[in-house]
C-alpha positions as CSV (number, residue, x, y, z in Angstrom):
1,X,0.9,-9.9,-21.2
2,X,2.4,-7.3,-19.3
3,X,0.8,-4.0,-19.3
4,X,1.6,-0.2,-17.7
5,X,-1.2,-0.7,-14.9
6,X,0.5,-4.6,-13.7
7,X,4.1,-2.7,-14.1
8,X,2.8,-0.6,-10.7
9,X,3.1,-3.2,-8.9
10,X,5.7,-4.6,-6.9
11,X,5.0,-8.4,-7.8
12,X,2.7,-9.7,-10.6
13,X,-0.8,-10.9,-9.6
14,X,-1.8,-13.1,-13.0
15,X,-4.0,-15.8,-10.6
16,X,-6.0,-15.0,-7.1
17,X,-3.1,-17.6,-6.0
18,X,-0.7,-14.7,-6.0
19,X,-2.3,-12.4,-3.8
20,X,-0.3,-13.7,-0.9
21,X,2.8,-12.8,-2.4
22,X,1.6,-9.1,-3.0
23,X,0.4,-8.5,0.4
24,X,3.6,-9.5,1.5
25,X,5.4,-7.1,-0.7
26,X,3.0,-4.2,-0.1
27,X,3.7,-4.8,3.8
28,X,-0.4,-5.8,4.1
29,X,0.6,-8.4,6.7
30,X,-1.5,-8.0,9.9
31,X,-5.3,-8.3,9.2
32,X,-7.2,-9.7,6.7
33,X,-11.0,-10.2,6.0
34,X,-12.7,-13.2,3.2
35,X,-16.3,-12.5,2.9
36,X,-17.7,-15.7,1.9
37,X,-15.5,-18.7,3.0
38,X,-17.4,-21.6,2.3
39,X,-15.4,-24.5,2.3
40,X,-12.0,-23.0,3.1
41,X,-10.0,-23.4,0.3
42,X,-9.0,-19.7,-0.1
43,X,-8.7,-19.4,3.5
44,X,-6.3,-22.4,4.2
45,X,-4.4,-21.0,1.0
46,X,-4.0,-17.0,2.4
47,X,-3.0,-18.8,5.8
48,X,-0.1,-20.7,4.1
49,X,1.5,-17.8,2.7
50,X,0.4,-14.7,4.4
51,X,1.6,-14.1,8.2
52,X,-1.5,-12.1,9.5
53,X,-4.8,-13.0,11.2
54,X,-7.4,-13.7,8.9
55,X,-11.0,-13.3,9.8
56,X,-13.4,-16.1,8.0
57,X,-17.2,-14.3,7.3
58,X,-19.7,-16.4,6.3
59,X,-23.3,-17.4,7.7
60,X,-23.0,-21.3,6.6
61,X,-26.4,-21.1,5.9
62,X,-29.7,-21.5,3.7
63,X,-30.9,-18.5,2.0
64,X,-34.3,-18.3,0.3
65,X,-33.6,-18.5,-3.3
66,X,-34.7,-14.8,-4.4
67,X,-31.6,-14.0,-2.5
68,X,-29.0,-15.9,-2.4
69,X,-29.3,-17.3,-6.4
70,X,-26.1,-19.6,-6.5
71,X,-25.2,-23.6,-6.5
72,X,-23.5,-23.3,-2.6
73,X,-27.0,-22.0,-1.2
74,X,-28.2,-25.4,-2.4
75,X,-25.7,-27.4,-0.1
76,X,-25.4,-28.7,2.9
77,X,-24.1,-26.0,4.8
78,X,-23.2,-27.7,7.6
79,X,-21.1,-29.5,6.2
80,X,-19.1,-26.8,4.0
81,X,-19.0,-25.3,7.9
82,X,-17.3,-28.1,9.1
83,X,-15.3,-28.7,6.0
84,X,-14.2,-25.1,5.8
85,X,-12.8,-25.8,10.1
86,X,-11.4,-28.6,8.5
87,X,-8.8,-26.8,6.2
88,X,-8.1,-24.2,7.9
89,X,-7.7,-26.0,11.1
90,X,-3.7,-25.7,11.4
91,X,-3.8,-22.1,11.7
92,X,-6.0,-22.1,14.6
93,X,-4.1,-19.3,16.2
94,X,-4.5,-17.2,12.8
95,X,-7.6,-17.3,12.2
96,X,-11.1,-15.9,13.8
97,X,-14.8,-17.3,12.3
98,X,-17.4,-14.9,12.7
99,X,-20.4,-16.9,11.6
100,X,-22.4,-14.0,10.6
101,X,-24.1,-12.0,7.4
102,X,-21.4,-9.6,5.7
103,X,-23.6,-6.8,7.4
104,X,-23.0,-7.8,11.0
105,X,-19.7,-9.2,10.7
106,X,-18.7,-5.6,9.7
107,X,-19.6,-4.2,12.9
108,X,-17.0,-6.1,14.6
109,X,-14.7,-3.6,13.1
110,X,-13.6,-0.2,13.3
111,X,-13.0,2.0,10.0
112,X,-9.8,1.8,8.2
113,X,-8.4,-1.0,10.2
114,X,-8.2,-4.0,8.0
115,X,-5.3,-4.5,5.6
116,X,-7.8,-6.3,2.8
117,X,-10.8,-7.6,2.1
118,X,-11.4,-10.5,0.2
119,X,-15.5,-10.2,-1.2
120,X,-16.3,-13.7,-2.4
121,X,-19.9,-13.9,-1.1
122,X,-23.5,-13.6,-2.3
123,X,-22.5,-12.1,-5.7
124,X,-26.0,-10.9,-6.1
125,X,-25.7,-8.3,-3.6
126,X,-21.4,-7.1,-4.2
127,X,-22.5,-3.8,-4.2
128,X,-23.3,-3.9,-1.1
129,X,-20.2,-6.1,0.4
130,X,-18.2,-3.2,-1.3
131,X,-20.0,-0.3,0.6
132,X,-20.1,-2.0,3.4
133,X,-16.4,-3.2,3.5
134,X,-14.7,-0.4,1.9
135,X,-14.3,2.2,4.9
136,X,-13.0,-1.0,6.4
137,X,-9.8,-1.0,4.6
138,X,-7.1,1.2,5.4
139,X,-5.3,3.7,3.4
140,X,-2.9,1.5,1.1
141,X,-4.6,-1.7,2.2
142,X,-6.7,-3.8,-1.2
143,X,-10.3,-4.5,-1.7
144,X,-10.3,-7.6,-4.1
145,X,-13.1,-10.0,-5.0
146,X,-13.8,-13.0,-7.1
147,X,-15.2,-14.0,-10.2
148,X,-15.7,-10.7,-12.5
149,X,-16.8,-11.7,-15.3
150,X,-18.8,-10.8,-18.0
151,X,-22.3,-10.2,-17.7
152,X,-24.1,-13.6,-18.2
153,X,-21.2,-15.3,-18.8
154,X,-22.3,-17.1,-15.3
155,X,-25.2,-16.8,-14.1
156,X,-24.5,-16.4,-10.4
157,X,-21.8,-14.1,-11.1
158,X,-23.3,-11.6,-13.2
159,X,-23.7,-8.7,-10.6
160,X,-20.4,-8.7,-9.7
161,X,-18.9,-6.8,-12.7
162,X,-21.4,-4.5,-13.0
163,X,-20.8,-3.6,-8.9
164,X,-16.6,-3.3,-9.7
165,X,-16.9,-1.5,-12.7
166,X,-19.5,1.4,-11.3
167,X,-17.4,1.6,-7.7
168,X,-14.3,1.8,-9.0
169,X,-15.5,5.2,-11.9
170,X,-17.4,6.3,-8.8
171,X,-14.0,6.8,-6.9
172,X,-11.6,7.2,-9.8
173,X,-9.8,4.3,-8.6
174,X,-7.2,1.7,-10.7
175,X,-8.8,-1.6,-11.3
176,X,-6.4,-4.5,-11.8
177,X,-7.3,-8.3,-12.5
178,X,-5.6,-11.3,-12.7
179,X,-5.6,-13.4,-16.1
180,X,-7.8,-16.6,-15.2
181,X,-11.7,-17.1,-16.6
182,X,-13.0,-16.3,-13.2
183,X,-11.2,-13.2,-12.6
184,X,-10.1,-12.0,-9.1
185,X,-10.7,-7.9,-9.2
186,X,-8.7,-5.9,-6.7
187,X,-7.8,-1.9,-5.9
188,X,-6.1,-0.2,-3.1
189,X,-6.9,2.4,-0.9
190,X,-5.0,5.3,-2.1
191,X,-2.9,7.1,0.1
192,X,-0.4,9.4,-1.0
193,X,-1.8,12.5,-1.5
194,X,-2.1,14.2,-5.4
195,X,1.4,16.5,-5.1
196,X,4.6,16.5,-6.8
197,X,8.1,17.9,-5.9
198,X,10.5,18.9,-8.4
199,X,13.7,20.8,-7.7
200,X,16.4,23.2,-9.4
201,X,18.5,25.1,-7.4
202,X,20.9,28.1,-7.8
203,X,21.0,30.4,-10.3
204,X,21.7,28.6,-13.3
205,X,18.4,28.4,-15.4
206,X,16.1,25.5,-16.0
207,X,17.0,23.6,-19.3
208,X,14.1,24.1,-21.9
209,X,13.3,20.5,-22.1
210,X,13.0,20.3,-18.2
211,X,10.3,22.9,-18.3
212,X,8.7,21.3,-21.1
213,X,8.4,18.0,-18.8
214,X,7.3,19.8,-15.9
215,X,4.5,21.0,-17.7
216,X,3.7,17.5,-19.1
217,X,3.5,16.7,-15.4
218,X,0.6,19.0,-15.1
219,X,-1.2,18.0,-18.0
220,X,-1.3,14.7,-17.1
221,X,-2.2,15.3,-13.5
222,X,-5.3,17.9,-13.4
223,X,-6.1,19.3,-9.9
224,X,-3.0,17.8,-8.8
225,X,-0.5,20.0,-6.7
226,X,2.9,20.5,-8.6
227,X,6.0,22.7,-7.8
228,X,9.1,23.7,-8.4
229,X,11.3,24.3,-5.9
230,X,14.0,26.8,-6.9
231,X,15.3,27.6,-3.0
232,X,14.8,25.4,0.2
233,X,11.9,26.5,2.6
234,X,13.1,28.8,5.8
235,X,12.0,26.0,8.3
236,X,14.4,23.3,6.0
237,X,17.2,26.1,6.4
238,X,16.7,26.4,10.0
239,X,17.0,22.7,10.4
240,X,19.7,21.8,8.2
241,X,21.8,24.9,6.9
242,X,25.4,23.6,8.9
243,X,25.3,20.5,6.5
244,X,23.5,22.6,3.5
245,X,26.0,25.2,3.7
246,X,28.6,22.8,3.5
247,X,27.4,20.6,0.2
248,X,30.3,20.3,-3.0
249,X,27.1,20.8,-5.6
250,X,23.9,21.5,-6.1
251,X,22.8,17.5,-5.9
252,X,24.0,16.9,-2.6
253,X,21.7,19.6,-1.3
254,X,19.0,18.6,-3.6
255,X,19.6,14.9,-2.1
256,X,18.5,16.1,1.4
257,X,16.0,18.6,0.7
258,X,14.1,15.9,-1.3
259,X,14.0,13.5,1.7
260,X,12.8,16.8,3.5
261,X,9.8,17.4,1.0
262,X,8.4,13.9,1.0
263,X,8.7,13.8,4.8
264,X,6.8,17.3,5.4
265,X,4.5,17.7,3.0
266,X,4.4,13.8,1.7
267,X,3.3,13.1,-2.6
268,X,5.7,12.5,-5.5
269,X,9.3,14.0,-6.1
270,X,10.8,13.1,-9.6
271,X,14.1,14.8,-10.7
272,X,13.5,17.5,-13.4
273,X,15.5,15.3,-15.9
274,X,12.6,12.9,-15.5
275,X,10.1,12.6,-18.7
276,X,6.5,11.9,-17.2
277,X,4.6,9.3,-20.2
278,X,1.4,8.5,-17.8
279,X,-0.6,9.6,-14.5
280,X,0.7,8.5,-11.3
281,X,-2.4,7.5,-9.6
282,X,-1.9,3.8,-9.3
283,X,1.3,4.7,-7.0
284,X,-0.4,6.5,-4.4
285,X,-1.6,2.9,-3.2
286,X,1.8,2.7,-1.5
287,X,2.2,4.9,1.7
288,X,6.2,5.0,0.5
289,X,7.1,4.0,-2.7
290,X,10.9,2.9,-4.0
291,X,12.1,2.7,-7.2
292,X,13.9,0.5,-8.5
293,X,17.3,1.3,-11.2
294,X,18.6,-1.6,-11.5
295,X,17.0,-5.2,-10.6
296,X,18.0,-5.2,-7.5
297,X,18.9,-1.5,-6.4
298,X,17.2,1.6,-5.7
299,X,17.6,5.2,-7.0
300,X,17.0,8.4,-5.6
301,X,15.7,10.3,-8.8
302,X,11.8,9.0,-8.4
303,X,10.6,9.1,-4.6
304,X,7.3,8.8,-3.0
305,X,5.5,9.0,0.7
306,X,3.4,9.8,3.1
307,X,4.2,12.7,5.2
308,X,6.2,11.7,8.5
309,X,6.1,8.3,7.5
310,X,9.1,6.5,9.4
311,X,11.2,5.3,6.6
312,X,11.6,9.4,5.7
313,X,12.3,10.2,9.4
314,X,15.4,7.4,9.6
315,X,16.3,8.4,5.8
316,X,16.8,11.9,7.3
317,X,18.9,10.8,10.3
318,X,21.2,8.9,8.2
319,X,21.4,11.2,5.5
320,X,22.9,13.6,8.1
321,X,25.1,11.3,9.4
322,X,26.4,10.0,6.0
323,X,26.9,13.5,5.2
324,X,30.5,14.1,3.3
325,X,31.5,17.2,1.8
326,X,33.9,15.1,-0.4
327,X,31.5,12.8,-1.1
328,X,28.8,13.7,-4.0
329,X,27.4,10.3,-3.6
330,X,26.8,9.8,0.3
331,X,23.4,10.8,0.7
332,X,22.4,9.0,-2.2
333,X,24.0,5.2,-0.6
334,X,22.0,6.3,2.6
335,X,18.9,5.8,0.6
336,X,19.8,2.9,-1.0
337,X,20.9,1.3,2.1
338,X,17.9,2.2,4.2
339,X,15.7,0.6,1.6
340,X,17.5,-2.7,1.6
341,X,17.4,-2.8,5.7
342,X,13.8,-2.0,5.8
343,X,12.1,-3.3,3.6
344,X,8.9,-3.6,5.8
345,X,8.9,-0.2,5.7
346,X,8.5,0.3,1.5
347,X,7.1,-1.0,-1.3
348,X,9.6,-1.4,-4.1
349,X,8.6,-0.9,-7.7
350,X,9.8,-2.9,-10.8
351,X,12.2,-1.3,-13.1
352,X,10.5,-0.6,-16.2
353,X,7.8,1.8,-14.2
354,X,10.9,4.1,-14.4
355,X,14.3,3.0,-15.1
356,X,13.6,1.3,-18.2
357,X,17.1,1.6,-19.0
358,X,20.0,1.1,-16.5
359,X,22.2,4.1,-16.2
360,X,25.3,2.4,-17.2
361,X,23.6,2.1,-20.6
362,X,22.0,5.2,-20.7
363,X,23.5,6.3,-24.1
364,X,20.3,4.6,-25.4
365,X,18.8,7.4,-24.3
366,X,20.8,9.9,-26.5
367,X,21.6,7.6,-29.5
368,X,18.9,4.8,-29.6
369,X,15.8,6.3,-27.6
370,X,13.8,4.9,-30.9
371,X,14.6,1.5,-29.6
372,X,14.0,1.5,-26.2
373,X,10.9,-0.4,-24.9
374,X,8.6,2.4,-23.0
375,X,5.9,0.8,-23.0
376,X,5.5,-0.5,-18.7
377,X,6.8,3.1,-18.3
378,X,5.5,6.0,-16.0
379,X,8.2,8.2,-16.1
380,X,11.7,8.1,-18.3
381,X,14.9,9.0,-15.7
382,X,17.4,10.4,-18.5
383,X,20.3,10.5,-16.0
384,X,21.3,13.9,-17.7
385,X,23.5,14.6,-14.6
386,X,23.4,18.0,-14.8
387,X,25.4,18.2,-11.7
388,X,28.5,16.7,-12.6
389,X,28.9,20.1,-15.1
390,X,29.4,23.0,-12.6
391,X,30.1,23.3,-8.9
392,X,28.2,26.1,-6.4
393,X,31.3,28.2,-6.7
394,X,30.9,28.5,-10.8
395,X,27.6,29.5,-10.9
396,X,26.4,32.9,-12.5
């Protein structure tokens, strides 16, 4: 069953067989690590569908019983060594066997290089592999594991659980896990930072309702930074006043000065007609973050980023040059274009998150709210269009 925390992500994950598929989606395609190889299997599996190189960690060898407690310590080790060669043997090229304990193998890299880590090794000591390996991941890149179960529920497994559950409240960080018996466990690295952008310009005032939400945005993100921009910072002026100048409404500045915000100062930017229902944290995984309105289409309302991330810096160029001052709409197709042509530069998020209704039946929102399914939602876009009512001449 779907729930708010698997809506976050860009693809489902319901079996460790689908991590591929997210690691594609998240753009975690270059280097990957799997603690604990064994016989291959996983490894011949994340070299069939994932494009990176993948670095195989395991000692393929006997451990005295007191530490290494598990069925595989009682094999022939050699053999799972030359099995695990074996399967994995077509991606020769892709992959690199360091034959080594988790500890060592970890020297071989530097700090938040690796795009995941897979931890399916001694399950006794997991607390460890997760120290060890966690400043290995990079910011947005997935620390996953296998077989968190419950305590006792396998003997060999029974650490592992324990280890996930006292990391993750340690760091405050989402845990997801896929829907099998031996549970893969996995979290990113966040990386956006804990800010979000709002913006009203001119002199018209704020709706009640929209200061209502944006204090709801607070509430539900404590020590997070939040404004309200009601005017455009003198260094976004200086930049880009001959097109701001020129702008029919109020949106079409809005437009640009939004791409501006999440490019400078990077975090969150949600449209003031935007009802927050839950915390964002499980978005800052994704260094930039699209949204999407319709299946297969972006809006502009929910944005998120890194600061000078790349996909803001070509958004800005072509948000200048699609610049139309007869054209209310312009800025928002340069957006929507961008993230269909580079889409190895963004994540994009499921609808429900939040668009959980499309905007050309967004009349549920006014007549039917009651029957509209919120429950995969972060945030409710309203499409109030405030901007359709006035023009900058009108205002007060």
């Amino acid at each position: 069953m779907d729930t708010p925390l698997e809506s976050s992500l860009p693809v489902p994950v319901r079996r460790r067989t689908w991590l591929a598929g997210l690691l594609r989606a998240c753009n975690l395609t270059h280097i990957g690590v799997e603690v604990g190889s064994h016989r291959g299997g996983y490894a011949k599996y994340l070299l069939e569908r994932w494009p990176g190189i993948l670095y195989m960690v395991d000692p393929w060898v006997t451990q005295p019983a007191d530490v290494y407690d598990d069925p595989v310590n009682s094999r022939d080790r050699e053999a799972d060594y030359a099995e695990a060669m074996r399967q994995t043997a077509a991606y020769d090229q892709r992959r690199v066997v360091y034959r080594e304990m988790s500890e060592t193998a970890a020297e071989h890299f530097l700090d938040e290089s690796v795009d995941f880590v897979y931890i399916d090794g001694n399950h006794a000591q997991c607390d460890k592999d997760i120290a060890i390996w966690w400043p290995k991941v990079r910011p947005g890149g997935i620390l996953a594991g296998h077989d968190y179960t419950e305590p006792g529920a396998v003997r060999f497994a029974s650490n592992v659980k324990e280890a996930v559950d006292s990391f993750v409240a340690k760091n405050e960080l989402p845990l997801r896990l896929t829907q099998e018996k031996f549970a893969t466990w996995f979290v990113f690295k966040p990386v956006l930072p804990k800010r979000i952008h709002q913006i009203w310009l001119g002199s018209r005032p704020l709706r009640q309702k929209y200061v209502e939400w944006g204090k709801r945005f607070q509430e539900l993100h404590p020590g997070w930074e939040y404004r309200l921009w009601r005017e455009p910072p003198p260094e976004f002026l200086q930049a880009y006043t001959a097109v701001y100048s020129r702008a029919p409404n109020r949106a079409v500045q809005a437009d640009l000065l939004r791409y501006w915000l999440i490019y400078n100062y990077g975090g969150f930017y949600f449209d003031t007609d935007c009802e927050p229902l839950r915390n964002l944290e499980p978005f800052r995984a994704y260094p930039v973050m699209a949204a999407l309105a319709t299946p297969d289409r972006c809006g502009n309302a929910v944005l998120g980023g890194v600061a000078g991330n790349e996909f803001y810096r070509l958004l800005l160029l072509r948000a200048v040059a699609a610049f139309n001052p007869k054209n209310s709409v312009a800025m928002l197709h340069a957006y929507v274009k961008l993230v269909n042509d580079r889409r190895d530069l963004c994540v994009r998020i499921p609808q429900p998150a939040f668009f959980p209704v499309e905007y050309k039946k967004r009349k549920q929102l006014r007549q039917h709210i009651d029957r509209v399914d919120f429950s995969l939602t972060y945030a409710i876009h309203h499409f109030d269009a405030t901007w359709h009512k006035w023009t900058i001449a009108n205002e007060p």
